[in-house]
ZAMARGU-4260 file (C-alpha; in steps of 0.2 Angstrom, whole numbers, plus 5000, padded with zeros to 4 digits):
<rodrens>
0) 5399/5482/5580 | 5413/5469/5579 | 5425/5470/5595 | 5440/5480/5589 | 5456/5468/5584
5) 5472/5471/5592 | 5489/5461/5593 | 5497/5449/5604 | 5512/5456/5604 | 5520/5472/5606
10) 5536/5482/5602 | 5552/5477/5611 | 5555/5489/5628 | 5574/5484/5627 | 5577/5500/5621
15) 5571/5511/5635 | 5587/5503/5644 | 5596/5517/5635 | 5588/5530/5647 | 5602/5521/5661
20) 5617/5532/5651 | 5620/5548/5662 | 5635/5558/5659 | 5639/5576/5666 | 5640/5590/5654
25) 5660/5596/5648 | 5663/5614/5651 | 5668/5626/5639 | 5686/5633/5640 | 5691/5651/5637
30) 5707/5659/5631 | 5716/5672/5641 | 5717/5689/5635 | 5732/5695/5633 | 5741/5708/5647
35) 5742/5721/5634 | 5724/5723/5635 | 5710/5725/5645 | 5698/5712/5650 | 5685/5708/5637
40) 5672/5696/5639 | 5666/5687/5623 | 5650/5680/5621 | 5642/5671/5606 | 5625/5677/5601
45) 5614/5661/5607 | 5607/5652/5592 | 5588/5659/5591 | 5574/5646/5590 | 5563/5642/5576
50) 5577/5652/5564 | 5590/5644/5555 | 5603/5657/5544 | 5614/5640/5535 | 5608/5627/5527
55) 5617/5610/5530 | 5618/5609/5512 | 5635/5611/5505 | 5630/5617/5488 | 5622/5634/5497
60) 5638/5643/5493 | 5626/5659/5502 | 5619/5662/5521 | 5600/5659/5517 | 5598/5679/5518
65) 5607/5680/5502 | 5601/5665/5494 | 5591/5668/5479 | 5579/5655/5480 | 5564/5653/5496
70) 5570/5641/5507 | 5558/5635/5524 | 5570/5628/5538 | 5559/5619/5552 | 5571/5616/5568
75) 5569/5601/5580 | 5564/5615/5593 | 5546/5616/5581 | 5546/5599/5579 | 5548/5594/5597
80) 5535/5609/5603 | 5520/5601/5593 | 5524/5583/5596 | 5525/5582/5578 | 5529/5563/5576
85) 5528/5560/5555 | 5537/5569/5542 | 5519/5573/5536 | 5514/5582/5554 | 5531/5592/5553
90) 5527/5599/5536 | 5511/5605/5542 | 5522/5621/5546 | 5525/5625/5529 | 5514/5634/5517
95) 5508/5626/5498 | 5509/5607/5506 | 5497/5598/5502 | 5493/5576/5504 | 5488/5564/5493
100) 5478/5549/5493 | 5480/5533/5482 | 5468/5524/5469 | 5460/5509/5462 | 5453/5509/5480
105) 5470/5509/5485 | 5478/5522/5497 | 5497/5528/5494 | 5509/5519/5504 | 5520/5530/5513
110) 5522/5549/5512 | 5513/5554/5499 | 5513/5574/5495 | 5516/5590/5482 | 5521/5608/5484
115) 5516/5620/5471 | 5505/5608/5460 | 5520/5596/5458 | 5526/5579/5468 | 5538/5579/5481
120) 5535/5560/5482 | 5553/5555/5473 | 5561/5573/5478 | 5563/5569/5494 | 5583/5568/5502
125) 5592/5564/5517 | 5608/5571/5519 | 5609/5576/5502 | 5607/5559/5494 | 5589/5555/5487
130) 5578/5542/5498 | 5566/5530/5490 | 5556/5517/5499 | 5539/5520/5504 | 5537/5522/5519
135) 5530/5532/5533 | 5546/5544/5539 | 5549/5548/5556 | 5556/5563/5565 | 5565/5557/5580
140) 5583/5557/5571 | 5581/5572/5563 | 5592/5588/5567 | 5580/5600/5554 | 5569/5599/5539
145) 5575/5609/5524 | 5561/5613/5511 | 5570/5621/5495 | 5555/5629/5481 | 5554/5634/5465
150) 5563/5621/5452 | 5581/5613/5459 | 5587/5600/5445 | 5604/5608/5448 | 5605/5603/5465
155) 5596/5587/5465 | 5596/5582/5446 | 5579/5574/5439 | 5563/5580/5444 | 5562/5591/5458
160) 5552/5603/5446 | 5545/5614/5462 | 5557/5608/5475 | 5564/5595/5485 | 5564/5592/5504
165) 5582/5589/5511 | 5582/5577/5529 | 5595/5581/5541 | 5598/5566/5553 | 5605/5571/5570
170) 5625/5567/5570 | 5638/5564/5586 | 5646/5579/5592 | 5660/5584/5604 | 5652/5586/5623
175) 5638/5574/5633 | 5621/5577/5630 | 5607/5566/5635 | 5590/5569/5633 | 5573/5555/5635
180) 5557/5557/5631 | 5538/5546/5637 | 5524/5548/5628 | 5506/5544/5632 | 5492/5551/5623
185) 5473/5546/5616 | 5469/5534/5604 | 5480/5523/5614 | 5494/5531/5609 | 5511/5524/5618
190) 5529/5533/5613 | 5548/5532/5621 | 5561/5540/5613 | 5581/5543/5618 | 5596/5554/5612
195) 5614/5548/5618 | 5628/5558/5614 | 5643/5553/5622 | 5661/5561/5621 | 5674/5549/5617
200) 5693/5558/5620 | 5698/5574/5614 | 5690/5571/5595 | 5678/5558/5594 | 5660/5554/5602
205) 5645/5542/5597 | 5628/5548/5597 | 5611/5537/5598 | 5594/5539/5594 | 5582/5529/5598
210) 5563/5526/5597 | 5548/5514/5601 | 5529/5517/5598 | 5514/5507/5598 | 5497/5517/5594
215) 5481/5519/5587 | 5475/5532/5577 | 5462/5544/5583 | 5445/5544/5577 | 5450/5525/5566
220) 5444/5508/5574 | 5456/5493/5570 | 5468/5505/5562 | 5486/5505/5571 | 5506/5511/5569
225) 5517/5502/5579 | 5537/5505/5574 | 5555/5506/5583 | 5568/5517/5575 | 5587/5516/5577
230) 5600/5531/5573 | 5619/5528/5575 | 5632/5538/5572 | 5651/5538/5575 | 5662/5553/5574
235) 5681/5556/5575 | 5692/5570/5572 | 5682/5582/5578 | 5687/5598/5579 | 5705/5595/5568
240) 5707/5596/5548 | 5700/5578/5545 | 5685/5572/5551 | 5676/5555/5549 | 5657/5552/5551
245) 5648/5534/5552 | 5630/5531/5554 | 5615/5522/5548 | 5598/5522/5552 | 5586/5506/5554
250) 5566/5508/5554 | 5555/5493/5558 | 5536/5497/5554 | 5521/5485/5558 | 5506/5495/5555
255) 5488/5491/5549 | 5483/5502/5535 | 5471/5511/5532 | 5459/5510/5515 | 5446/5526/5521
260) 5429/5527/5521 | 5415/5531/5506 | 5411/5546/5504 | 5393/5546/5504 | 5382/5559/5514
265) 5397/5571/5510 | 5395/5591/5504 | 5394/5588/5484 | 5392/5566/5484 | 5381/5562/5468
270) 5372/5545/5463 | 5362/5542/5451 | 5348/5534/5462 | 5342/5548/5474 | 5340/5537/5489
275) 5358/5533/5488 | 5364/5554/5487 | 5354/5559/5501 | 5358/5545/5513 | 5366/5552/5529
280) 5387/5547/5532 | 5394/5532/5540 | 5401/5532/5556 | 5418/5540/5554 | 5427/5527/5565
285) 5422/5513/5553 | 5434/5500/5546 | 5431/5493/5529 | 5447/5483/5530 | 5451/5466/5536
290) 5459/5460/5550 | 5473/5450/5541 | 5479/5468/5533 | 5494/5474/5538 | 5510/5483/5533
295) 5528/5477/5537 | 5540/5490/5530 | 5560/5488/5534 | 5573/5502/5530 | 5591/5503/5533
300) 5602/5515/5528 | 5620/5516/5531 | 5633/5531/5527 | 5652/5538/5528 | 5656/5552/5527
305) 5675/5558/5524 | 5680/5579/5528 | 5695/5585/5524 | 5701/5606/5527 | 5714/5609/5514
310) 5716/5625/5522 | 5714/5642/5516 | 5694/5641/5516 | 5692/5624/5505 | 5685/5607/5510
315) 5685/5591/5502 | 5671/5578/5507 | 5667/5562/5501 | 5650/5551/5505 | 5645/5535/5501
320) 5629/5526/5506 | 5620/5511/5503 | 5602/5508/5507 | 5587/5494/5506 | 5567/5497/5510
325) 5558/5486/5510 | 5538/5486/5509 | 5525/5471/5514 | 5506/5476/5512 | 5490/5470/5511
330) 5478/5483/5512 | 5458/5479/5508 | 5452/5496/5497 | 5433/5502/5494 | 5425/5504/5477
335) 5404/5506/5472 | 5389/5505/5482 | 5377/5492/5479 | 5360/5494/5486 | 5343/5483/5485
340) 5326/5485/5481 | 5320/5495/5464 | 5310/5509/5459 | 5311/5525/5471 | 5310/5519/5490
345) 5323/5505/5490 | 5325/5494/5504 | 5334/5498/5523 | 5350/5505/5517 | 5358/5495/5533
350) 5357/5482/5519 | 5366/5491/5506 | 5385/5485/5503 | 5399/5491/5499 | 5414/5483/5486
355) 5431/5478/5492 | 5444/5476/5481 | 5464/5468/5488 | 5481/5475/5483 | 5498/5465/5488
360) 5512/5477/5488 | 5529/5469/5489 | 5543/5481/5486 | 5562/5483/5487 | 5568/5499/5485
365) 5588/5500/5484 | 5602/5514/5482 | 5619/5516/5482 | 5627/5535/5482 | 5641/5541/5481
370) 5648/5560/5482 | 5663/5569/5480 | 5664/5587/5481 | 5675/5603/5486 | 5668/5620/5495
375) 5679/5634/5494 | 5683/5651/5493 | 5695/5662/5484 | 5697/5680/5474 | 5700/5680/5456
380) 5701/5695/5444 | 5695/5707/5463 | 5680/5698/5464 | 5675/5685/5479 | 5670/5668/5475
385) 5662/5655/5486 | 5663/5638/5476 | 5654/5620/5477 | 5658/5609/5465 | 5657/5589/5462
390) 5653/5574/5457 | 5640/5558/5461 | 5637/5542/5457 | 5622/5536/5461 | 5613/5516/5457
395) 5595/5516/5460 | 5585/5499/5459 | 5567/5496/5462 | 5559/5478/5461 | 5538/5474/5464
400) 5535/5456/5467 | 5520/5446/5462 | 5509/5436/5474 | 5497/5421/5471 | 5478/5425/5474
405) 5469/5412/5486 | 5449/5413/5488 | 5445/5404/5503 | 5426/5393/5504 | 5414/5408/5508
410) 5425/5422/5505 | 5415/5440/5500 | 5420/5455/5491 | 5406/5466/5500 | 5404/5474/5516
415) 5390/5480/5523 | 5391/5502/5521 | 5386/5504/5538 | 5390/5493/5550 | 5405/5483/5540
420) 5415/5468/5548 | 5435/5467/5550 | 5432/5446/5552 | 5422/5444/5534 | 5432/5429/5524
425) 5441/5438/5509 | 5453/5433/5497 | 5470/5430/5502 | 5489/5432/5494 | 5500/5418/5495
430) 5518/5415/5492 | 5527/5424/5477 | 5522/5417/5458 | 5541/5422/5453 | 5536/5435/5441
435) 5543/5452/5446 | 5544/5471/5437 | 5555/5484/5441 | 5570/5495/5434 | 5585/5502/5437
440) 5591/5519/5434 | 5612/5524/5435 | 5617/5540/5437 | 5633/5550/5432 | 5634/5569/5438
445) 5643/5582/5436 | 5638/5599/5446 | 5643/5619/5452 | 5638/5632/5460 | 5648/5649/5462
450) 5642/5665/5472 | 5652/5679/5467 | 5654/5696/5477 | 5654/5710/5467 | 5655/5722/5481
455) 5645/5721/5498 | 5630/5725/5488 | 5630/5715/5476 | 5632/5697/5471 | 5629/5680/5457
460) 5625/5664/5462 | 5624/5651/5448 | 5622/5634/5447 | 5623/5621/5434 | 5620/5600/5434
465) 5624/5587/5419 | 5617/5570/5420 | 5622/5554/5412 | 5606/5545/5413 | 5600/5526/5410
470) 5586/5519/5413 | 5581/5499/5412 | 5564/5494/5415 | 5563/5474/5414 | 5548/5464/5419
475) 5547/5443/5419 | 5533/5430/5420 | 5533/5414/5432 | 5541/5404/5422 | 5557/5417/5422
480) 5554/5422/5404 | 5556/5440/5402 | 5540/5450/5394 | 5546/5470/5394 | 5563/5476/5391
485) 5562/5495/5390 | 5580/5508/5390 | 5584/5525/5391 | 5598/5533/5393 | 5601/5551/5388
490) 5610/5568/5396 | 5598/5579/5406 | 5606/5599/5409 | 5598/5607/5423 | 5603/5624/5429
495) 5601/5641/5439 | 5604/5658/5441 | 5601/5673/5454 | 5607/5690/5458 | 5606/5698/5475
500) 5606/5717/5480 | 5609/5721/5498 | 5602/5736/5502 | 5607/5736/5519 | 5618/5723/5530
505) 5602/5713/5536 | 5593/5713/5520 | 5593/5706/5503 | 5581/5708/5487 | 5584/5697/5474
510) 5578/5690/5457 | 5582/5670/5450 | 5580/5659/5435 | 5581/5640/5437 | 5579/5624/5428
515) 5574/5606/5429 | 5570/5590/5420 | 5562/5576/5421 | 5565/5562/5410 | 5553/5549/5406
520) 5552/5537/5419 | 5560/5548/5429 | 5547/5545/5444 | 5544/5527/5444 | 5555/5515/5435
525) 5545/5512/5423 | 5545/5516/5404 | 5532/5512/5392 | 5528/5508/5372 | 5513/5515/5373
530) 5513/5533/5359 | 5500/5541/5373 | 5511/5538/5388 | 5522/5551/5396 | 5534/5536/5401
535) 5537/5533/5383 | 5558/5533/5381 | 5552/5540/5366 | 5548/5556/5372 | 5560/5571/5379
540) 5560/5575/5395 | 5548/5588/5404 | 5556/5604/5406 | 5552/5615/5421 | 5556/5633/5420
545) 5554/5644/5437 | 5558/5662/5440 | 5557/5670/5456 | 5560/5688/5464 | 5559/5691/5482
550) 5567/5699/5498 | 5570/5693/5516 | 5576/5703/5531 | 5582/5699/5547 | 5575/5710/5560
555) 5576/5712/5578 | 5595/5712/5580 | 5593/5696/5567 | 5583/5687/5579 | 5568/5688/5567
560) 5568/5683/5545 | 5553/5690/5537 | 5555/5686/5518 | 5543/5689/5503 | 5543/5679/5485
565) 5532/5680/5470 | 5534/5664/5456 | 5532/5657/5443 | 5534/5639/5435 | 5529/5632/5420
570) 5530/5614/5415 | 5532/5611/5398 | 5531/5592/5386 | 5517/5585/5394 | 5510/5574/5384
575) 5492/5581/5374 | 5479/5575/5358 | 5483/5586/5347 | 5463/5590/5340 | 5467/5593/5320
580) 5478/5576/5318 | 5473/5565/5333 | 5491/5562/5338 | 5500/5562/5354 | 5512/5577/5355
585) 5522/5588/5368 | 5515/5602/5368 | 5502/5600/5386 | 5510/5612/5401 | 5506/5615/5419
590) 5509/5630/5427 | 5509/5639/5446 | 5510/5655/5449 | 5508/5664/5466 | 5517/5673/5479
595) 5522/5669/5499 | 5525/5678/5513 | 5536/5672/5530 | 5542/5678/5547 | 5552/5665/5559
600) 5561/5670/5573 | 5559/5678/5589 | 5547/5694/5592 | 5556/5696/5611 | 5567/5684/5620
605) 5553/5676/5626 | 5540/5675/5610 | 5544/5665/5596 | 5533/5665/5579 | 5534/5653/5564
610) 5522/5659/5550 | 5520/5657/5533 | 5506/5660/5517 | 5507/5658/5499 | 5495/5660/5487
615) 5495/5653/5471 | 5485/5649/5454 | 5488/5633/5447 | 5480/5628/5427 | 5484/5614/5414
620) 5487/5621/5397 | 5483/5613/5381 | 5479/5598/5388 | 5467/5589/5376 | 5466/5569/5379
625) 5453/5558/5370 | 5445/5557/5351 | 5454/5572/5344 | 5458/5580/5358 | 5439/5584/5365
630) 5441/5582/5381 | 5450/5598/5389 | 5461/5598/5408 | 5463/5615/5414 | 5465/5613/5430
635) 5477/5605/5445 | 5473/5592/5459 | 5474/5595/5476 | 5481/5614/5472 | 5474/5624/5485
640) 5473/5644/5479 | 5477/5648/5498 | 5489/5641/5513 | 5492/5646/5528 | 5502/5640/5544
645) 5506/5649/5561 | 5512/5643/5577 | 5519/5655/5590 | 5523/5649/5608 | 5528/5661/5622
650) 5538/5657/5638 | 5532/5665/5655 | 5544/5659/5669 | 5542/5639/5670 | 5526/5638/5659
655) 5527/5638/5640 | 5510/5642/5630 | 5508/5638/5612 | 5494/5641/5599 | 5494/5637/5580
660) 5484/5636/5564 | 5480/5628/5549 | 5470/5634/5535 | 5469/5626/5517 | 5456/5634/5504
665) 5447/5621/5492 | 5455/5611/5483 | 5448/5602/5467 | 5445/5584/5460 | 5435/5588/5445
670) 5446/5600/5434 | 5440/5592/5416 | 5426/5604/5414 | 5413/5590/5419 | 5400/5597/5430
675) 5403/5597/5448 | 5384/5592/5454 | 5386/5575/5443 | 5405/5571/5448 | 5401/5563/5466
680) 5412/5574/5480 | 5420/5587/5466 | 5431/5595/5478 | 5440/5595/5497 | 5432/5610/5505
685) 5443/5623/5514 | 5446/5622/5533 | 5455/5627/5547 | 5462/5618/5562 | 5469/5624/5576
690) 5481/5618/5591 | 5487/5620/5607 | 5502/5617/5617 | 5507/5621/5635 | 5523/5616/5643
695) 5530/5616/5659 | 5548/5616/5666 | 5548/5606/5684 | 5567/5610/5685 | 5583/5609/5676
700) 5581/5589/5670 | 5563/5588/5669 | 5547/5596/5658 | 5530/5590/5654 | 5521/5595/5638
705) 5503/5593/5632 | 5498/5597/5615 | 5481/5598/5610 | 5477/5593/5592 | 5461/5600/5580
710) 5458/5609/5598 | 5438/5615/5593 | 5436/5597/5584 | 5433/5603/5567 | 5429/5587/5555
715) 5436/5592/5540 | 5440/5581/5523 | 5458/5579/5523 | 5459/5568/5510 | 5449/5563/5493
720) 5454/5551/5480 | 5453/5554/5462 | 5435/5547/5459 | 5429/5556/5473 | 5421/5539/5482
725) 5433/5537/5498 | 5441/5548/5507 | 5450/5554/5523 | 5444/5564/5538 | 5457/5576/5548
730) 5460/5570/5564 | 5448/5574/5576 | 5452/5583/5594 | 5465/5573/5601 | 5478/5574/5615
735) 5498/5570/5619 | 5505/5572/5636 | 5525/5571/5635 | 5538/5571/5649 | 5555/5574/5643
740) 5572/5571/5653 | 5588/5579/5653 | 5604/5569/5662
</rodrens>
């Protein structure tokens, strides 16, 4: 086997000289009691980990008790206890989450994922404000994850027809707080991170996060992510009626990506020549790329924030942000077996090969948002109402560019299936041609939401979103001489409705209606002329319909939310063959049905439990595609029917011991009603996978951590793409050791 290829250079340490910052914690000060009273001491119920009862979202006009809509918070405190670096490893907390693979013998750049049968891919937010780019998202500057189901155009406009993620970055404070951490784990894996927060006077302090990481990737040969992140943020008036926030975030990624391997020798692999479907696996640690693949991704993000407290209960806040990602990638992909030799025995199958194709990504993502709302609360005709309302303006661009194609003097586009080599000549890209396709979409909204108290029973929450939408979708040759010009521009209406009953002070049963549409293009930029197309401006828009009922509780002197939900969403206007005329219509839907169950909290002071399951049946209805509509979809990709997620640590003086597991149930490729035993690996068998964690505290300023990933080294498909020929595996059993600082 070919030596494995690494770099010659390495990610700058400069930053590590942010651990020098050591600042002395500010004490709290407390207000005399008055001499007409006896001496009360006040304390503030501490914060509980793992359980969150707001959501930084200023259009929840409800604690999330009363919020008629499942909502998953995921705290820092679970992010930081499983080492959970990615976005994607964060997400493994919560329930109906599943990842996707890319195609064309391509793999997905960036996070790539659905909840409830739907994509999350362009549903995904920070701070409030949508976030395009792809790119592989990092945890260190985040505060909390907020995972919001069942359909939300009212809150986030297009899309989002079974929810959105919202990503809330860690922001400066009042007080000094200084934290550090040093990773060192297998697979080479090297990590720093730091978070400064300084106090600046009486109203004002900066905060900086920091991160730098150079590793492999377990279980992969040649396969690397190396990247440095950067989060500032400045705050001033802190604690007074008008408060500024400024801050930005800068990611640099230089990673080699990773195409997969074939799937042959896997449970359910079919080829036509029997040699080739019994053949054993290939080594899971092969690489089928090339050495000169890599991926450069750059992100950079910058925001302001404006707050102002007109007094009696109302707030008036302003954001603006701009933002530019962009993506460099050459990745090498895998496509059909060849073999040699003819009639039943062929020859050593350590001749057989295996095709490569290339792919050149090279794309800009851009934004500019901005929001104006109010929050407040008033009485009007004896009835209490808390109020979010506002406008936002939002510029959306994406541009792909187009890249010359050079085959050097021996080049292949083979490699051998089992014993591949990194340093084969393949084609290679060169500069760009000129010729670029993109769009641009601009976006004009207005939005509500009111809870209103009846009595301390009962309440309303509604919501409601307009959206003044235009798309452009433009592409040019070479030469400059444009070839597509594609608009649309219409008005989507997107809305949402729940009652609550409290049946007691810590509990809350409620029943909601909500909205969401997706307009063509909606997802990608890109419209289309073709009659069969969903893209087709041509077209309405999907409609997405949910409707919910559940109940939460806290328990345990509210140190502990259970919550139940049962829902159901249907997606309606997908495009179908109508079988009778042969024409394209709008009548194809999807629908998800199912319920979940969750309980995050703390059992004692010293056991804390974040566990979650839902269960749910996803189908495709009337969706005929081909001659007259013969051939029938009825089912959903990658829905598993069940998912489940538990981690639970307990602290016994200065250790900290944590467990979890995974389990995802089968999850289908071939739902056209094409026979499984002739459709190469039909499906991604269930599996669990379970972890470890045990910490300990050596004082006050200094822990240690060791997680223990895929702890009984379960191999397990994680991913498959659509042809079933190349996919994934799960991680194998893998280690981090952390130390983490306090100063």
């Amino acid at each position: 086997m070919a030596r494995k290829h690494r770099r010659s250079s390495r990610p700058s340490a400069q930053l590590l000289a942010l651990l020098a910052v050591a600042v002395p914690a500010v004490g709290i000060a407390q207000t005399s009691p008055s001499n007409t009273l006896p001496t009360v001491t006040v304390k503030e119920a501490p914060e509980v980990p793992y359980k969150a009862d707001e959501s930084a979202n200023p259009k929840f006009t409800a604690p999330l008790l009363d919020t008629p809509k499942t909502v998953q918070i995921i705290k820092k405190e679970v992010i930081e206890e499983q080492g959970a670096i990615t976005l994607m490893e964060a997400l493994r907390n919560t329930p109906g989450i599943t990842m996707q693979m890319g195609e064309n013998g391509n793999t997905s750049a960036g996070d790539t994922f659905q909840l409830r049968g739907f994509s999350l891919q362009q549903s995904t937010f920070v701070d409030g404000i949508r976030d395009l780019g792809a790119i592989t998202r990092d945890t260190f500057n985040l505060e909390q994850i907020e995972v919001v189901k069942g359909a939300a155009g009212a809150e986030t406009g297009r899309g989002a027809a079974s929810g959105f993620l919202n990503l809330v970055t860690k922001q400066a404070h009042l007080g000094d707080e200084n934290s550090a951490s040093v990773t060192l784990g297998t697979a080479k894996r090297k990590r720093a991170a730091v978070d400064l927060n300084k106090q600046l006077g009486n109203e004002s302090a900066i905060r900086i996060n920091a991160m730098v990481q150079d590793s492999g990737v377990d279980g992969r040969d040649y396969v690397e992510n190396t990247g440095q992140g950067l989060g500032l943020s400045y705050a001033t008036g802190l604690g007074t009626p008008t408060r500024i926030h400024l801050y930005s975030q800068h990611i640099r990624q230089k990673n080699v990506p990773d195409g997969g391997i074939p799937s042959i020798g896997f449970e359910g692999f079919f080829n036509a020549t029997p040699a080739v479907r019994n053949a054993p696996k290939v080594d899971r640690e092969n690489y089928y790329g090339s050495v000169n693949d890599r991926e450069k991704v750059e992100a950079d993000m910058l925001t302001a924030k404006v707050e102002h407290d007109l007094g009696a209960g109302t707030t008036v806040r302003n954001i603006t942000r701009v933002g530019k990602t962009h993506m460099d990638r050459t990745l090498t992909g895998i496509n059909a077996i060849t073999t040699t030799g003819n009639g039943a025995v062929l020859a050593n199958p350590l001749t057989w090969n295996i095709s490569r194709s290339r792919q050149r990504v090279d794309q800009e993502n851009e934004i500019f948002a901005n929001q104006t709302s109010v929050n407040t609360e008033f009485n009007a005709g004896g009835l209490e109402h808390s109020l979010a309302a506002g406008v936002e303006l939002l510029h959306e661009k994406q541009t792909s560019f187009t890249h010359s194609t050079v085959t050097p003097a021996g080049a292949v586009t083979f490699a051998n299936l089992y014993n591949p080599n990194p340093y084969d000549v393949v084609s290679q890209f060169g500069p760009r041609t000129g010729a670029k396709s993109g769009g641009t979409t601009n976006t004009i909204a207005l939005y509500a939401f009111d809870t209103v108290k009846f009595n301390e029973q009962w309440s309303l929450t509604g919501g409601l979103r307009l959206d003044r939408y235009k798309l452009r979708t433009r592409a040019n040759d070479a030469a400059g001489v444009l070839t597509t010009a594609l608009d649309d521009s219409r008005t989507l209406k997107s809305w949402s409705l729940g009652t609550t009953y409290k049946p007691a002070e810590n509990g809350s049963i409620y029943a909601a209606y909500a909205t969401s549409e997706t307009p063509p293009g909606g997802n990608n930029f890109t419209l289309s002329s073709q009659d069969n197309n969903q893209n087709n401006a041509a077209l309405d828009p999907q409609e997405t319909k949910s409707i919910e009922l559940g109940t939460k509780w806290d328990l345990l002197n509210k140190r502990l939310n259970v919550s139940a939900a049962i829902f159901r969403i249907e997606n309606d206007k997908q495009t179908s063959t109508d079988p009778v005329t042969n024409t394209v219509q709008q009548f194809g839907k999807t629908r998800v049905q199912g319920f979940e169950l969750s309980a995050v909290g703390q059992i004692t002071n010293f056991w804390q439990v974040s566990a979650g399951l839902a269960k749910t049946s996803t189908k495709q209805i009337d969706q005929r595609s081909g001659t007259n509509g013969a051939t029938i979809t009825d089912g959903v990709r990658w829905s598993p029917d069940l998912t489940l997620t538990l981690w639970t640590s307990y602290q016994l003086d200065k250790w900290t011991m944590g467990v979890g597991t995974r389990y995802v149930s089968e999850q289908k490729r071939v739902i056209n009603g094409a026979n499984p035993a002739t459709q190469n690996v039909p499906n991604i068998p269930s599996y669990w996978v379970a972890d470890a964690m045990l910490g300990y505290q050596i004082n006050d300023k200094v822990s240690l951590r060791l997680n223990v990933y895929n702890l009984f080294d379960e191999e397990y498909l994680s991913v498959l793409n659509n042809g079933g020929s190349r996919l994934a595996l799960g991680t194998p059993r893998s280690a981090m050791l952390t130390a983490n600082f306090k100063f």
